[in-house]
C-alpha positions as CSV (number, residue, x, y, z in Angstrom):
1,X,20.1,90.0,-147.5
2,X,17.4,89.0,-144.9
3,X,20.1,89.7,-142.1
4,X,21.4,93.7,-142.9
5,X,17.7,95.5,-142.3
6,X,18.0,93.4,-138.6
7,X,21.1,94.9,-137.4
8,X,20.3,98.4,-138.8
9,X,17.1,98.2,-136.8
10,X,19.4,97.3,-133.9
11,X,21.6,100.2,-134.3
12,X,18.6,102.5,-134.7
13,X,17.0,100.9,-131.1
14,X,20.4,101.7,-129.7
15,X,20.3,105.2,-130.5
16,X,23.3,105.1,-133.0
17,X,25.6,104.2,-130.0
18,X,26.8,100.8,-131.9
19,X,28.6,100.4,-135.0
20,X,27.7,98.2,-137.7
21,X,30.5,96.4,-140.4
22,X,29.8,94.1,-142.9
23,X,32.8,92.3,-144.6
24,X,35.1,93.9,-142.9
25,X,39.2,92.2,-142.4
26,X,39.4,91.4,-138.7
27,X,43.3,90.5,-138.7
28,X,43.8,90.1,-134.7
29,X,46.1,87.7,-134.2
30,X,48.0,86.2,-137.5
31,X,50.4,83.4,-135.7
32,X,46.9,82.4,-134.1
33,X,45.3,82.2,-137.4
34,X,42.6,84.4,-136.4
35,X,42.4,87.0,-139.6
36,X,40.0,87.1,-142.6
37,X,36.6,88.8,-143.3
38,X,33.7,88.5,-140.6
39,X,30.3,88.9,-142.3
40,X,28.6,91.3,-139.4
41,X,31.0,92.8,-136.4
42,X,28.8,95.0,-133.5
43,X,30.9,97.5,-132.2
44,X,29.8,99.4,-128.8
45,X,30.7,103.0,-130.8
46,X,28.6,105.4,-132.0
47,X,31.4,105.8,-134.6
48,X,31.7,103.9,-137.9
49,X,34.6,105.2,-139.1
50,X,36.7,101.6,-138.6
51,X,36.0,98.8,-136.0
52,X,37.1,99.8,-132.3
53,X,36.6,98.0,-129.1
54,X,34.4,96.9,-127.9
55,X,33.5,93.9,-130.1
56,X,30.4,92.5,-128.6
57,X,28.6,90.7,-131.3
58,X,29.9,88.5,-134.4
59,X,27.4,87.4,-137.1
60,X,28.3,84.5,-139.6
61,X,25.5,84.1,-142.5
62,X,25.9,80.9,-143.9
63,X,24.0,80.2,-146.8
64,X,22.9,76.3,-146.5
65,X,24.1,74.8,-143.3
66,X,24.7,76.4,-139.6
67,X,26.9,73.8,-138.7
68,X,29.4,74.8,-140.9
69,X,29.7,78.3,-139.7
70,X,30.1,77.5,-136.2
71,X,33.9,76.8,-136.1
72,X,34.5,80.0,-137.8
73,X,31.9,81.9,-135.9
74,X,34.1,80.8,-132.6
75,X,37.2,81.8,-134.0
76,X,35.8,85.2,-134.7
77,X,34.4,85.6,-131.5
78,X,37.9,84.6,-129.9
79,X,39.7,87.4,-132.0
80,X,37.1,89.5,-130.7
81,X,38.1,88.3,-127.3
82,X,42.1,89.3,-128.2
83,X,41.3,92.4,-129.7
84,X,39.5,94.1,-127.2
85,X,42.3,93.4,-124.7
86,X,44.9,94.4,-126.7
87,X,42.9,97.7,-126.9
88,X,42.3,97.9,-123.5
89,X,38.3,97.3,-123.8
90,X,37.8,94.8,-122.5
91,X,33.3,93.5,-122.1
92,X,32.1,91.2,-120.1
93,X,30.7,88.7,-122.6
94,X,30.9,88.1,-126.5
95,X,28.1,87.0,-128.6
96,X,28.3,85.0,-132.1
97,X,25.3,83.8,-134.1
98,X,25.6,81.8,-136.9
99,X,22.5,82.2,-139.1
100,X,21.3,81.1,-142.3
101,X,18.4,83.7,-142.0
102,X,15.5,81.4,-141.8
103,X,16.9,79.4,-138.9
């Protein structure tokens, strides 16, 4: 996958301080519908153990079209939103790219 040597490169410029998760379940909120599997999540932890707030980056690979992942992509970064404040870490901003890997 064209997207996975990116974000490792990212963790490595960060000094290991973020955490990386591919496929991971991100069940925030279920009566909101905002559960399933994200494709990337960027945590601001320099432990990978399980995804912990911050959230500050969701990824969405889509393989054909980037329209299509764009609902989805704003969903996730909405859970994102919700989860950090129900842990109490709450950021500043969110980001979400939707990317086919050649756009």
């Amino acid at each position: 996958m064209i997207i996975s040597p990116i974000i490792v490169e990212l963790r490595k410029y960060f000094n290991r301080q973020i955490s990386l998760f591919s496929g991971t379940e991100f069940n925030v909120d279920k009566s909101k519908g905002l559960t399933g599997r994200c494709d990337f999540i960027i945590s601001y932890s320099p432990k990978q153990l399980e995804v912990t707030a911050p959230v500050m980056t969701i990824v969405e690979a889509k393989n054909d079209n980037i329209k299509s992942g764009l609902a989805q992509c704003i969903a996730e970064m909405v859970a994102a939103q919700l989860f950090n404040r129900q842990k109490k870490n709450q950021i500043y901003c969110i980001y979400g790219i939707v990317t086919t890997g050649s756009n």
